[in-house]
C-alpha positions in Angstrom: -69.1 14.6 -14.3 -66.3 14.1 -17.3 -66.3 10.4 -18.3 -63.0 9.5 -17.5 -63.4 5.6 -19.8 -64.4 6.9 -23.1 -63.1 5.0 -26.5 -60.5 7.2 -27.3 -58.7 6.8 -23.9 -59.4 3.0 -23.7 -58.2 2.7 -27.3 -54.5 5.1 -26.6 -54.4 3.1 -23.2 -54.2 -0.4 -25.3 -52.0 0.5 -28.1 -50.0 2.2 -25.5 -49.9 -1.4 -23.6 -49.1 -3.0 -27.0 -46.5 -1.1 -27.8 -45.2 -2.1 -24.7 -45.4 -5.4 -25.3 -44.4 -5.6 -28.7 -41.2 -3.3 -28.7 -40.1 -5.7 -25.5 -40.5 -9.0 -27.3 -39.0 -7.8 -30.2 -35.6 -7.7 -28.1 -36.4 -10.1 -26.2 -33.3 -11.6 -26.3 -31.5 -8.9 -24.9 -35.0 -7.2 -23.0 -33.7 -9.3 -19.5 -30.7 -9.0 -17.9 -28.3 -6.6 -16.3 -27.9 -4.7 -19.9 -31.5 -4.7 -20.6 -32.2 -3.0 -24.4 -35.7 -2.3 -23.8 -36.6 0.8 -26.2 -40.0 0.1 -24.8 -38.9 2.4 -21.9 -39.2 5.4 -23.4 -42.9 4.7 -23.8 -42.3 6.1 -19.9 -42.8 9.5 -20.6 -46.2 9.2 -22.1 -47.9 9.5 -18.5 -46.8 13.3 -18.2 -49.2 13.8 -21.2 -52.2 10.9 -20.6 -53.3 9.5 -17.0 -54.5 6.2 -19.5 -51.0 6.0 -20.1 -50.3 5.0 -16.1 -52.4 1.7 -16.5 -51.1 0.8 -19.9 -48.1 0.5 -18.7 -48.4 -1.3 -16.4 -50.2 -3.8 -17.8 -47.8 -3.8 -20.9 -44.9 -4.3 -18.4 -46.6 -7.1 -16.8 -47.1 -9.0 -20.2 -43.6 -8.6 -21.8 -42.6 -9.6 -18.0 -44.3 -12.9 -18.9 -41.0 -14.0 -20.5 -38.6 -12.7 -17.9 -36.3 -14.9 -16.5 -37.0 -13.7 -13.0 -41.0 -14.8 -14.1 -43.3 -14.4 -10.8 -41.1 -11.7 -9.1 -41.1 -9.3 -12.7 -44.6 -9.7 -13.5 -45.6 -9.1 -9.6 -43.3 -6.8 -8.2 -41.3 -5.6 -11.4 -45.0 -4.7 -12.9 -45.7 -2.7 -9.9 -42.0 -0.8 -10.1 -43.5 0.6 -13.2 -47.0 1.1 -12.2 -45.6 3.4 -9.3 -42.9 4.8 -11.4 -46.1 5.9 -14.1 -47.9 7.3 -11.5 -45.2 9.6 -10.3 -44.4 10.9 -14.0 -48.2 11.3 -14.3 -48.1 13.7 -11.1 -45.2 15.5 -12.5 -47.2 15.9 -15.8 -49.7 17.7 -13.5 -47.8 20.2 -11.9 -44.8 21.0 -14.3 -46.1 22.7 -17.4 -42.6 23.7 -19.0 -40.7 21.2 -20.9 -37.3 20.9 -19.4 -38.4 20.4 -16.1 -41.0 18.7 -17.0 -39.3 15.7 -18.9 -36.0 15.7 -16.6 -38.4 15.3 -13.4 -41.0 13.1 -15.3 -38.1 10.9 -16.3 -36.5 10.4 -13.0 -39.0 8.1 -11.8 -38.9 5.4 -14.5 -35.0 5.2 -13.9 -34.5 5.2 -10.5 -36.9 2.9 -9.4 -36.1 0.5 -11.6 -32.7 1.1 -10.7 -33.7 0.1 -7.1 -36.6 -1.9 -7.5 -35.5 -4.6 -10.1 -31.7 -5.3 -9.0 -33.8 -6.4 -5.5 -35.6 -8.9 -7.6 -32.5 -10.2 -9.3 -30.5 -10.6 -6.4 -31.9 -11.0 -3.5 -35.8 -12.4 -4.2 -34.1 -14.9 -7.0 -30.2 -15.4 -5.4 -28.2 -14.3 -8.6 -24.9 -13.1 -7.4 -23.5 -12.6 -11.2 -20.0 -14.2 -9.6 -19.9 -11.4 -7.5 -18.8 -11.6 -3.9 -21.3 -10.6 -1.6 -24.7 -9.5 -2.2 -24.4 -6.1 -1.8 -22.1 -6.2 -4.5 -24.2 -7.7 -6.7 -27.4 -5.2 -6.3 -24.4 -2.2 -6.6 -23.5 -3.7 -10.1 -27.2 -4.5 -11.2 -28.7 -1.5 -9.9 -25.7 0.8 -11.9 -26.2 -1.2 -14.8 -30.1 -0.4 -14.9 -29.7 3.1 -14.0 -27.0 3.7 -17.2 -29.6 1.2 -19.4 -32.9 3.4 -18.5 -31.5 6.3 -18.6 -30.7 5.8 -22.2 -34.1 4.6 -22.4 -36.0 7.1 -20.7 -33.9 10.1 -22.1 -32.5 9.0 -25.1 -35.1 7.9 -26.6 -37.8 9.1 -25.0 -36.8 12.9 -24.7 -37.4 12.9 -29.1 -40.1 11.5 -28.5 -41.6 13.7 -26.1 -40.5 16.7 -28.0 -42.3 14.9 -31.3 -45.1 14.3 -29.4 -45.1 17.6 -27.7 -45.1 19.4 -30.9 -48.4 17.1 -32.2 -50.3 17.8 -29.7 -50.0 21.4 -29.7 -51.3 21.4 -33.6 -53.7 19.8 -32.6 -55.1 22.1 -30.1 -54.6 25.4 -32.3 
């Protein structure tokens, strides 16, 4: 049976996890909110190449949710949005081998549940309306905002990326 804990995926799952971490604090003023600039996002894609990449996310998310205004609900339930949304990309990684379909699909996850997960924790788990009139206003406006904000993320940045990456690991294997 394949050792599935071996150094080298323990090591890529914690720098993984600390890039997380460290690309989120390093906007941490602007990593929280409505218009979150989290560059860390794009990190999101690395599960369609490495299953280690599913649990270093999530514990990356949890730790740069550690300063989150929205504290218990992000690291609980926000952490989880992206431990599910990891898992997914990882099972498109398994079954797409092309790389269109495989980044657009692999990508889709990150966004939209975040899109729908985290504007639930914003408005109605913590109460902030943002001035806005009713509370399905509110999650409307938050949940647009983090679908425009990851998806800039996700596919923005992390389309070069997986296309640089991509590219590495097929030296690699030659």
């Amino acid at each position: 049976m394949k050792n599935v804990f071996t150094t080298k995926r323990l090591c890529r799952a914690g720098i993984i996890a600390a890039l997380y971490v460290v690309l989120t604090y390093a906007f941490a003023p602007f990593a929280f909110g409505p218009l979150q600039i989290r560059p860390a996002e794009a990190l999101c894609i690395l599960p369609l190449f490495f299953f280690e990449a599913v649990p270093a996310l999530w514990i990356g998310c949890m730790l740069s949710n550690l300063s989150s205004p929205f504290l218990v609900y992000d690291v609980l339930i926000g952490s989880l949005a992206t431990l599910l949304a990891a898992f997914c990309t990882y099972l498109i990684g398994r079954f797409f081998k092309k790389d269109f379909p495989r980044l657009a699909l692999g990508g889709i996850f990150p966004v939209v549940f975040n899109a729908l997960i985290i504007p639930f924790i914003i408005v109605v788990l913590c109460g902030d309306l943002g001035g806005k009139s009713s509370m399905l206003s509110a999650y409307g406006f938050y949940a647009t905002c983090f679908l425009l904000t990851q998806s800039v993320w996700v596919y923005g940045l992390g389309a070069p990326f997986y296309f640089l990456f991509q590219s590495r690991i097929r030296r690699t294997t030659k």
